[in-house]
C-alpha positions in Angstrom: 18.5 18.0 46.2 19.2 14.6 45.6 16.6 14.2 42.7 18.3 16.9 40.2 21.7 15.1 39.2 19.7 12.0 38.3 17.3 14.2 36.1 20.0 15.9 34.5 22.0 12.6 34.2 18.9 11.1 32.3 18.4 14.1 30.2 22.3 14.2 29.1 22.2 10.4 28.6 18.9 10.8 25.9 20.9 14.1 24.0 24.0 11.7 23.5 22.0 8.8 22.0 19.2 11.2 20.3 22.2 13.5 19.0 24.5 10.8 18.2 21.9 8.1 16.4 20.2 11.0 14.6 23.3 12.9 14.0 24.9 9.8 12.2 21.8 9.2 10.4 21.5 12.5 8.9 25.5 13.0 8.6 25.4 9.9 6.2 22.7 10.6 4.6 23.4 13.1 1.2 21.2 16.1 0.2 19.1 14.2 -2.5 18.5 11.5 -0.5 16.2 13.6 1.6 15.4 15.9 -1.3 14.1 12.7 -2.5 11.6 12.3 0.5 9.9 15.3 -1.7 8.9 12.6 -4.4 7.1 10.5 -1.7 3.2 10.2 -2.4 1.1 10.3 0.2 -2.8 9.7 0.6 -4.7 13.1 2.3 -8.0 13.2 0.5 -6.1 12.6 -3.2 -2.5 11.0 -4.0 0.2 14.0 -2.7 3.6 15.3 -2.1 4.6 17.1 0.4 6.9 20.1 -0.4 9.5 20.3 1.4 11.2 22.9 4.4 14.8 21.3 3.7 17.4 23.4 2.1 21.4 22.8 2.4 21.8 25.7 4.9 19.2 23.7 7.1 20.3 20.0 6.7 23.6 22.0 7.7 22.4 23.0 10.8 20.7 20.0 11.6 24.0 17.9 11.3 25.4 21.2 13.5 22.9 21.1 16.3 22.5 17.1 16.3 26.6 16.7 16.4 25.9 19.7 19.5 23.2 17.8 21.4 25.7 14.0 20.8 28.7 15.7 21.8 27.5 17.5 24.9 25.3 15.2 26.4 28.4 12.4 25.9 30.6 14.7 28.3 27.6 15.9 30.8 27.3 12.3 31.2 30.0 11.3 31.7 30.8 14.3 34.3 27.7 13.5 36.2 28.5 9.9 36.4 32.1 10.5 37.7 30.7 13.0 40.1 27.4 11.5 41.5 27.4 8.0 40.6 23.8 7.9 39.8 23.9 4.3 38.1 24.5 2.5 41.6 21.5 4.2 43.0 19.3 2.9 40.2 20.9 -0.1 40.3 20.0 -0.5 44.3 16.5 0.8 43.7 16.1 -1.4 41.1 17.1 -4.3 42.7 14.9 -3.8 45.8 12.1 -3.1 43.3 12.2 -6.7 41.9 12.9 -8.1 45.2 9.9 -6.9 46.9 7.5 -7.2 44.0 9.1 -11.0 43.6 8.1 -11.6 47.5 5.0 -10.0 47.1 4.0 -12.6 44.3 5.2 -15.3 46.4 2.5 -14.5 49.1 -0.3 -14.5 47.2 -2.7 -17.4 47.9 -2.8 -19.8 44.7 -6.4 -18.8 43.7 -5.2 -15.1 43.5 -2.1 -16.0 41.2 -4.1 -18.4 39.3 -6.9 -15.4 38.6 -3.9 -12.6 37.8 -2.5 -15.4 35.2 -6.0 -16.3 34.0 -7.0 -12.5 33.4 -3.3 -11.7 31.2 -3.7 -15.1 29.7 -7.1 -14.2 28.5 -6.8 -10.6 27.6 -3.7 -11.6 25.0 -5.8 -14.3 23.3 -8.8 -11.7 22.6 -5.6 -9.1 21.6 -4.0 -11.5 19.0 -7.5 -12.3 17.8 -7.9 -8.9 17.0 -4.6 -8.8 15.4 -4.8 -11.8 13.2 -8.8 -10.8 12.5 -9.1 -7.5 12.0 -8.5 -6.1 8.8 -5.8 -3.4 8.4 -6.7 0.0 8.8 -6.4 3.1 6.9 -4.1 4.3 9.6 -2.1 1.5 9.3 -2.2 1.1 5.8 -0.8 4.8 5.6 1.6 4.2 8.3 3.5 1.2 6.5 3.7 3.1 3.3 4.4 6.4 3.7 6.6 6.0 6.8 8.0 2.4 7.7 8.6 1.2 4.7 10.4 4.0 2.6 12.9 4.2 5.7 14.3 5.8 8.4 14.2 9.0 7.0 11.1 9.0 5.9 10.3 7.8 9.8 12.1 10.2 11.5 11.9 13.3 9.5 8.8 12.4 7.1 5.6 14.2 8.6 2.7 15.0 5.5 -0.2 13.8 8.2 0.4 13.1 11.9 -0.2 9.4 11.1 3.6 9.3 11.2 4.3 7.9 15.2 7.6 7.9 15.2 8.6 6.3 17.9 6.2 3.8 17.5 7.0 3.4 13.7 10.6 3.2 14.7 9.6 -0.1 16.8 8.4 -1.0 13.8 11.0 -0.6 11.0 13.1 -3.6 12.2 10.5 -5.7 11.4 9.9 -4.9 7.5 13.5 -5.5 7.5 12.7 -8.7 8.4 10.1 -9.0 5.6 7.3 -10.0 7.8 3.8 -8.6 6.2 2.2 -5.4 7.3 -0.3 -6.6 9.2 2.6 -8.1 11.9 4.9 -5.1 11.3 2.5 -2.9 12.4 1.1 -4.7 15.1 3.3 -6.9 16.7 4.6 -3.8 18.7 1.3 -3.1 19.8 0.8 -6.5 20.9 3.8 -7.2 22.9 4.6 -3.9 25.0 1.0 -3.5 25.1 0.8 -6.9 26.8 3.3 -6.6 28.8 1.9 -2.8 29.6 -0.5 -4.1 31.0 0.6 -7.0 33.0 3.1 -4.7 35.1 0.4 -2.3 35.4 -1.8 -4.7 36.7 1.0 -6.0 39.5 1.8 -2.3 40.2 -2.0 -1.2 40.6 -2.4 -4.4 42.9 0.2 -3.3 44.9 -1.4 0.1 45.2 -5.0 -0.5 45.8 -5.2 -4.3 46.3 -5.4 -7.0 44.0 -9.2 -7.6 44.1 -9.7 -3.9 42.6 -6.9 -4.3 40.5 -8.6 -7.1 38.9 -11.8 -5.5 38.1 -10.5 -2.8 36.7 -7.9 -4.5 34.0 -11.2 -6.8 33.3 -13.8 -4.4 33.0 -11.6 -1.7 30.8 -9.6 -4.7 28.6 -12.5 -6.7 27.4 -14.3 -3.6 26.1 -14.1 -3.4 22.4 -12.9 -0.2 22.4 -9.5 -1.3 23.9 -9.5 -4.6 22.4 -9.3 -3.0 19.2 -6.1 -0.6 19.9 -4.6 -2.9 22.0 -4.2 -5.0 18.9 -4.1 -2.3 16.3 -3.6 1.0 17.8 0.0 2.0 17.0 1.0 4.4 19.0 -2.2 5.0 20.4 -1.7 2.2 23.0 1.7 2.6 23.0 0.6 6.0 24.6 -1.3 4.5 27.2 1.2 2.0 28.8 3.4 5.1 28.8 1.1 7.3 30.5 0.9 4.5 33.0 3.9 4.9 33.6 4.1 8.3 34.4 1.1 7.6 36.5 2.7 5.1 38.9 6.2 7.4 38.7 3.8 10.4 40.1 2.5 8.2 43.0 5.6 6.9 44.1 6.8 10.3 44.6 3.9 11.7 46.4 4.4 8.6 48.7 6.0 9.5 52.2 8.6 8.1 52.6 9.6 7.5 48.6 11.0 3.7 48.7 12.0 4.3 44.7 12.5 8.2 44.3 15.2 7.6 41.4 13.4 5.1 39.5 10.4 7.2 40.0 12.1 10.2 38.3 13.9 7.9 35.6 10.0 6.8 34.9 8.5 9.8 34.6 11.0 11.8 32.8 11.4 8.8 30.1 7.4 8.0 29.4 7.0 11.5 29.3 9.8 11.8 25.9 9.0 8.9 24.8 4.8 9.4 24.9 5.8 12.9 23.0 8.1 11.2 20.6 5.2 8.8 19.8 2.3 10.9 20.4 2.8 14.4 20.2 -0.5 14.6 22.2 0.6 13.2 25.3 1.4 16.8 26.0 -2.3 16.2 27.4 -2.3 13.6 30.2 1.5 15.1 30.7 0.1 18.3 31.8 -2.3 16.3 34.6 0.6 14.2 36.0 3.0 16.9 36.0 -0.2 19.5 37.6 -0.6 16.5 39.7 3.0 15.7 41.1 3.3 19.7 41.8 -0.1 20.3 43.8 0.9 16.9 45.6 4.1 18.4 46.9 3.0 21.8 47.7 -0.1 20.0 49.5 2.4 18.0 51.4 4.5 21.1 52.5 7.5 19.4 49.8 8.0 23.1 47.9 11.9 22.2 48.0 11.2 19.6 45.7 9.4 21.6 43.1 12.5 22.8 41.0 13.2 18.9 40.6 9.9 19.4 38.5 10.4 22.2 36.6 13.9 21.0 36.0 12.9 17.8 34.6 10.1 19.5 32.6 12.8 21.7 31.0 14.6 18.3 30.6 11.2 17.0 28.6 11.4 19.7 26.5 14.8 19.8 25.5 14.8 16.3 24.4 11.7 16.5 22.9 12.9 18.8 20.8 15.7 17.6 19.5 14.3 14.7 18.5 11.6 16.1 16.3 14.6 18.2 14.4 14.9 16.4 11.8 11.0 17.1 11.1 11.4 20.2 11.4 14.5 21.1 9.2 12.9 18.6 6.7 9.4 19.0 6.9 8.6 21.9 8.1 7.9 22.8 11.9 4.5 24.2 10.6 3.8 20.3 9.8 3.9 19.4 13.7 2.6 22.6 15.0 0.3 23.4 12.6 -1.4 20.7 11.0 -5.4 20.7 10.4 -5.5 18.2 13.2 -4.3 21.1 16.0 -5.3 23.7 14.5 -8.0 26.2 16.8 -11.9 26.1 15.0 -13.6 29.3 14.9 -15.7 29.8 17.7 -19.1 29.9 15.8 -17.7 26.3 14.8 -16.3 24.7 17.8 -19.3 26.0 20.3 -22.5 25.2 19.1 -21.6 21.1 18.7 -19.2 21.0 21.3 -21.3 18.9 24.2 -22.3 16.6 21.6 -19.4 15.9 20.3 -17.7 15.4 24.3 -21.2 13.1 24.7 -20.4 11.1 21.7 -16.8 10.3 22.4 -17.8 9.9 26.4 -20.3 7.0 24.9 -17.2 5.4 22.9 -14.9 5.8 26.2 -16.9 4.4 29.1 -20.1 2.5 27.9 -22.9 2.3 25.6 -25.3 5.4 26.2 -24.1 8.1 25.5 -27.3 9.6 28.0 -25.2 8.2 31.3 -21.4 8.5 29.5 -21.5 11.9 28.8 -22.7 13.4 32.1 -21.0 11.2 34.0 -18.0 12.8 32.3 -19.1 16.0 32.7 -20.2 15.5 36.2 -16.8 13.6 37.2 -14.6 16.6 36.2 -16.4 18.8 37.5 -17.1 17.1 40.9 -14.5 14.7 41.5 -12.4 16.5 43.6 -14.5 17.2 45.8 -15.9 13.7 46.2 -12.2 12.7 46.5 -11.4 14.5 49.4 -15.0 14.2 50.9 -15.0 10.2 50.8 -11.8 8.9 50.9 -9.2 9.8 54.0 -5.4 11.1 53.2 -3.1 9.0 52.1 -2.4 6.6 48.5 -5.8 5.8 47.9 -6.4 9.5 48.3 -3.2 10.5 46.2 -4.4 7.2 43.5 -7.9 8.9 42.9 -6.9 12.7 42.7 -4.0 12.1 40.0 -6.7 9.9 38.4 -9.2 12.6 38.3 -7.3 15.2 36.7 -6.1 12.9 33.8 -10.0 12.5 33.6 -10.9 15.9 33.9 -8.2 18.3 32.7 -8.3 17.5 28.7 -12.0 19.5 29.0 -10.4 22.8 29.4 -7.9 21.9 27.1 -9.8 21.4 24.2 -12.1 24.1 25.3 -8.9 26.6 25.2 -7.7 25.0 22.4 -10.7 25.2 20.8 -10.1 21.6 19.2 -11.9 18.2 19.5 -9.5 15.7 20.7 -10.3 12.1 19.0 -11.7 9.3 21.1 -8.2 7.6 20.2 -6.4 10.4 21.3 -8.7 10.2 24.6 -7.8 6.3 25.2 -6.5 6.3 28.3 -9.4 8.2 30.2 -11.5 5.4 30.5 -8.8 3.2 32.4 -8.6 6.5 35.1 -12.5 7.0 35.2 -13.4 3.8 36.2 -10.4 3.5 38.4 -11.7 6.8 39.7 -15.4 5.5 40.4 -13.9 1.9 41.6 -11.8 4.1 44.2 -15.0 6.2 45.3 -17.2 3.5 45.7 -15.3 0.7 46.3 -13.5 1.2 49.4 -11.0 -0.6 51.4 -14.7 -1.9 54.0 -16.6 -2.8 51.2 -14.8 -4.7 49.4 -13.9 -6.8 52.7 -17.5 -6.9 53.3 -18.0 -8.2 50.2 -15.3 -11.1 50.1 -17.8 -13.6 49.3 -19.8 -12.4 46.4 -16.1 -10.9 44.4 -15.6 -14.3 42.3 -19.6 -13.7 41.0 -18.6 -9.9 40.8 -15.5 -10.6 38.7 -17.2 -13.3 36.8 -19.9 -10.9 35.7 -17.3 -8.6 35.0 -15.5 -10.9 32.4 -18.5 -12.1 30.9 -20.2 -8.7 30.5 -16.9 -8.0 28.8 -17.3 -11.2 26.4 -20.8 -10.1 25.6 -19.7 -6.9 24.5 -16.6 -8.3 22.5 -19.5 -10.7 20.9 -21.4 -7.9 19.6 -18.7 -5.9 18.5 -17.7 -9.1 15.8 -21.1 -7.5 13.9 -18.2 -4.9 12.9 -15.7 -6.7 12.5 -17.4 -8.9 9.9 -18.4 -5.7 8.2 -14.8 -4.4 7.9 -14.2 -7.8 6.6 -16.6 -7.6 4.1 -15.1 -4.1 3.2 -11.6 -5.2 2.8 -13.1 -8.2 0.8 -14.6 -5.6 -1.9 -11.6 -3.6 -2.0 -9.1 -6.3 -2.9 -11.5 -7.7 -5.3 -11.6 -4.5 -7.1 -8.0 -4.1 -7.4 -7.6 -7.6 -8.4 -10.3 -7.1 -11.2 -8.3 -4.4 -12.6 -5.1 -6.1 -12.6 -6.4 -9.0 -13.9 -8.0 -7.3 -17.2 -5.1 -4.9 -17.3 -4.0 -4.7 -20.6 -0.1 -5.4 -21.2 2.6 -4.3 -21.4 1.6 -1.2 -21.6 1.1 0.7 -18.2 -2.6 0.9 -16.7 -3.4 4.3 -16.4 -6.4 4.1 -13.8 -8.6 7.4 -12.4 -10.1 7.6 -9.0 -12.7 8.7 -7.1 -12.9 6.7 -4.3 -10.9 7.7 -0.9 -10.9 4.4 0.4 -9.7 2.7 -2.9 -7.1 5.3 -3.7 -5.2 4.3 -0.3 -5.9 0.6 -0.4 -5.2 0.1 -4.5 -2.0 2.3 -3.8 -0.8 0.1 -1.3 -1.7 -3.1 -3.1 0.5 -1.5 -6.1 3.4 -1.4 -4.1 3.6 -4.9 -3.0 3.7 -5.7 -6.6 7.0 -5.8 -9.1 7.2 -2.0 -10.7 6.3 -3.7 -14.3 3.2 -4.1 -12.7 2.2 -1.6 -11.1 -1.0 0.8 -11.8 -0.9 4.4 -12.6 -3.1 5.7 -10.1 -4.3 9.2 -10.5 -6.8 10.6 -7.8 -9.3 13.7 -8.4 -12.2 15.4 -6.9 -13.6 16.9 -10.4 -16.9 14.9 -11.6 -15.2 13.8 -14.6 -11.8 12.2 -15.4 -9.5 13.7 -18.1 -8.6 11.4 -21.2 -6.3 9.2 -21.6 -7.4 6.6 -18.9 -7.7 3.3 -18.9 -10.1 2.6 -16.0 -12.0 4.6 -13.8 -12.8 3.9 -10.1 -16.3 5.7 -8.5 -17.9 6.0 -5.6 -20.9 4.8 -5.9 -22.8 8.4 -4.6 -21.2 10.1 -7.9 -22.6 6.9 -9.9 -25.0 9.2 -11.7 -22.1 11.8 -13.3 -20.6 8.9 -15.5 -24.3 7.4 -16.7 -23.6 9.6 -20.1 -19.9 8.9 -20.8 -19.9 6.8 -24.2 -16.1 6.4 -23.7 -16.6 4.2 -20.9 -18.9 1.2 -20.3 -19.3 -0.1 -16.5 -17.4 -3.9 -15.8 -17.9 -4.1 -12.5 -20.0 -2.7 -9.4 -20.0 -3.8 -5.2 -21.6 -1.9 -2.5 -18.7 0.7 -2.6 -17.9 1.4 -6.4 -18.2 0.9 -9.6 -15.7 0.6 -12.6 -15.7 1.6 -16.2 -13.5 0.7 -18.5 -12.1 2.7 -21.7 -14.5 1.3 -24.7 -12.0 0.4 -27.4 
């Protein structure tokens, strides 16, 4: 079994540089330093801080196990290597890889190379728009402070909200060294492995299903807003998604008789799948249809043998997985990953009575603008699509293409139903790239599309600018959240302005959105002059404040205070200052 000695050369190589990176970051690190992660504040609904799982019996074991995981995958490694020589087959397969994808370039006619170039051309400029456009978000905003910027601690074992990505927020922490701004530091990832995400997946899904289908697809699902947005500002979001592609091409290569790249395939899949974990603890999600997907293919194709390969290199997936979120859970608590608000199960009274709406409403945000077609299409897709697969489209890749598809469309509705949780729409990104690939592959065959050769430039054109009319609308929002942003940095900068000095400014919200934004304005400013923020939910402040910052809703609470007279009011608050 060719295909295990790989995996569990793979697996030892991530313990050694999981255990060994981690294990020197946490062996050089003292007890108060991440006692100190304790004095972070964070932004959940109010300014907080998160106590604590960490005690010196379990930074001790942390050091233990890490020092463990570094020094035994070093010598399985090494073992393996002298015993199987995995590397050279990699290296081989690797080598072939490039070779034939290189020749395959070099036949395509010059039109078809010219649209594959225009298309990735055109889908980066609308991506760095975005980026250089957009305003930051709350997500990002909380990313940067309570994660990037305090450190790798804070990135690696840090985890108040799930905001905290950390692989993705690793990616990220070189570049604050650097002292770029936030907006580049937490976007510039995004932007350049999500690019070049999705120009390999375009070349790979060409390969598979023909570049004229190829092209639709990247077109039709990268020019809606949806994805324009996260594939400038999405974190790990995107990240996710060129990961679960990934593991999606990995799944089909292996299901493919005979397997030209079985080693790479396995190196792919068994990597995205830690890595999507490590940045997305919900990738367990499409994980669960590729890995459901890879085993009905081989037991489908009479290739049982190969099915401990599987479960070996989901055991593999877990043991790395779990040592990498350690450090969270010695520091943090593993109740923090496991257990946070986000997964945790509704009541059923709760989660029923809403639930089609809510899977109709996200279905409208995933795949198109009425949520009347998007939602039973969904609905109809999972429910049907198998059957439609193997009704319409004869055995082979295209068959194998649309079935994995499917159950990454379909299999996160029983999920969530078990669960008993609604999965975001961001969470859900990647389910509109496999449900139009999905239809494109039903109705689109291999005939039809010959048939019609002549009218594909008009169909692709209408493609692109159906996509550009969409993008167009969408700037109605993106001027709003301009406008937003606008408000919120005036506010700030009124109240810094008429700050009185030196004395500290002692200033009381209640105001979500400017209690994260002011906070992170504060920070990028010398400690002399920074506010003293103080959140609260009660209707009226405490004394002793200096300023106070309301929602506009709560307006009416603060009419009678004498000790206060109103300075300033937008569309989102207004401010009082202390009468003195």
């Amino acid at each position: 079994m060719p295909a295990l000695p790989l995996l569990a050369f793979v697996a030892a190589l991530g313990l050694a540089f999981s255990g060994m990176a981690l294990g020197l970051l946490y062996g050089s690190s003292t007890y108060a330093q991440l006692q100190a992660l304790g004095n972070l504040v964070y932004h959940e609904n109010g300014y907080r801080q998160l106590p604590l799982a960490l005690t010196a019996e379990r930074l001790q074991w942390l050091r233990s196990l890490l020092a463990l995981a570094g020094a035994g995958g070093v010598a399985t490694a090494v073992w393996l290597h002298r015993r199987h020589r995995p590397v050279a087959r990699l290296k081989a397969e690797a080598s072939l890889l490039f070779t034939r994808s290189l020749a395959w370039w070099k036949r395509l006619p010059l039109q078809a190379k010219a649209l594959c170039l225009a298309l990735t051309a055109l889908l980066l400029l609308v991506r760095a728009w975005y980026m250089l456009n957009y305003p930051l978000s709350t997500d990002e905003i909380a990313s940067y402070d309570f994660f990037v910027r305090p450190g790798l601690l804070s990135v690696t074992s840090f985890y108040p909200i799930p905001n905290n990505h950390i692989f993705y927020n690793l990616l990220a922490w070189p570049l604050a060294q650097l002292g770029l701004s936030p907006r580049l530091v937490m976007r510039l990832p995004t932007l350049v492995l999500g690019s070049a995400g999705t120009a390999v997946g375009l070349v790979l899904l060409a390969r598979l299903t023909g570049l004229r289908l190829a092209l639709l697809i990247t077109g039709l699902v990268g020019l809606s807003p949806l994805w324009a947005y996260y594939a400038a500002v999405g974190r790990g979001y995107f990240l996710q998604f060129c990961l679960v592609q990934a593991g999606f091409f990995a799944v089909l290569e292996l299901l493919r008789r005979p397997a030209g790249f079985p080693h790479l395939a396995w190196l792919a899949f068994l990597a995205s799948s830690v890595l999507g974990l490590y940045c997305v603890p919900s990738y367990a999600y499409p994980l669960a249809a590729l890995g459901l997907g890879l085993g009905s293919g081989l037991l489908l194709q009479r290739r049982a043998g190969q099915l401990p390969a599987l479960a070996a290199a989901g055991a593999f997936i877990l043991l790395l997985t779990l040592v990498l979120y350690l450090p969270v859970g010695m520091v943090s608590g593993w109740e923090q990953l496991l257990g946070n608000r986000y997964v945790a199960s509704k009541a059923a009274a709760d989660f029923w009575p809403p639930f089609r709406a809510v899977l109709y409403e996200t279905a409208a945000e995933l795949f198109g603008p009425s949520l009347r077609i998007s939602g039973p299409w969904w609905l109809a897709a999972a429910c049907l699509g198998a059957a439609a697969v193997r009704c319409l489209l004869p055995a082979g890749p295209r068959r194998n293409t649309a079935f994995l598809a499917w159950l990454l469309l379909a299999l996160p509705l029983p999920m969530m139903m078990a669960q008993r949780v609604y999965a975001p729409t961001r969470v859900l990104l990647y389910l509109t790239y496999f449900g139009y690939l999905l239809l494109a592959l039903l109705i689109l065959q291999p005939r039809l599309l010959c048939q019609l050769r002549r009218l594909y430039l008009p169909l692709l054109t209408a493609v692109l600018l159906t996509g550009g009319y969409r993008l167009y609308q969408h700037q109605a929002q993106v001027q709003a959240s301009q406008r937003e942003t606008r408000q919120l940095t005036q506010a700030f900068w009124f109240i810094q302005q008429h700050a009185g000095k030196p004395q500290p400014t002692k200033v009381w919200l209640n105001a979500p959105l400017h209690e994260l934004f002011f906070a992170h304005y504060s920070r990028q400013l010398p400690p002399a002059s920074q506010l003293l923020l103080h959140s609260s939910r009660n209707p009226v402040p405490g004394p002793g404040y200096d300023w106070l910052v309301v929602n506009n809703r709560l307006r009416a609470n603060f009419a009678q205070q004498k000790a206060y007279r109103a300075l300033y009011r937008d569309q989102l608050v207004t401010i009082y200052a202390r009468v003195r």
